[in-house]
C-alpha positions in Angstrom: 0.7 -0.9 -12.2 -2.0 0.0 -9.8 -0.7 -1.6 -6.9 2.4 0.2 -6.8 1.1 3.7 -7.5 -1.0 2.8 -4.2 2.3 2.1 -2.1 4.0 4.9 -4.0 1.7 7.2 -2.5 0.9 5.7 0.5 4.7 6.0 1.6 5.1 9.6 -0.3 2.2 11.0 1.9 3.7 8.8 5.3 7.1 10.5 4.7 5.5 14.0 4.1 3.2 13.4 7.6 7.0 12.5 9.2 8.4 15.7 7.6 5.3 18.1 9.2 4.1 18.5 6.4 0.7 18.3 6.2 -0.3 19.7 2.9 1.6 17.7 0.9 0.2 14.4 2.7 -3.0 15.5 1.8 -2.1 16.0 -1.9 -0.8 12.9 -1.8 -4.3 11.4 0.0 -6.4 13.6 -2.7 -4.3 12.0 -5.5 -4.5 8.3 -4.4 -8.4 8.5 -3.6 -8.6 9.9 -7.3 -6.1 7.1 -9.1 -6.4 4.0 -6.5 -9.4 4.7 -3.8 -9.6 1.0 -3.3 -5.9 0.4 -2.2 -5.5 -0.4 1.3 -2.6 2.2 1.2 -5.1 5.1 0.3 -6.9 3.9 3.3 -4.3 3.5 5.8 -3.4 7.0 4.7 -6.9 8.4 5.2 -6.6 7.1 8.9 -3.0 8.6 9.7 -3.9 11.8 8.3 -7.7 11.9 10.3 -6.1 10.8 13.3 -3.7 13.6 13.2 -6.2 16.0 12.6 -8.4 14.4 15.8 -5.7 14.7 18.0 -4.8 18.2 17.0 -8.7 19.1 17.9 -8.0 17.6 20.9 -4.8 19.8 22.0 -5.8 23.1 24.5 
């Protein structure tokens, strides 16, 4: 089912941005934009992951 691979992911990359690690969130992102771009988990996932990188341009 579509819907769950979407909150599969969603919560797989989350858990991974908890962790620190970054390249495994965007794995995840790069995998739910390519099976379920439409799912509102692929793009609340999308924002966590940009905003993260925004405020880490931000930092001195």
């Amino acid at each position: 089912d579509r819907f769950l691979l979407g909150r599969i992911l969603f919560y797989l990359g989350y858990l991974a941005h908890q962790r620190g690690d970054r390249n495994r969130a965007e794995n995840y992102l790069t995998e739910a934009e390519d099976e379920v771009p439409e799912h509102v988990g692929t793009r609340d996932l999308r924002r966590l992951l940009n905003r993260q990188h925004e405020n880490e341009r931000k930092e001195p």
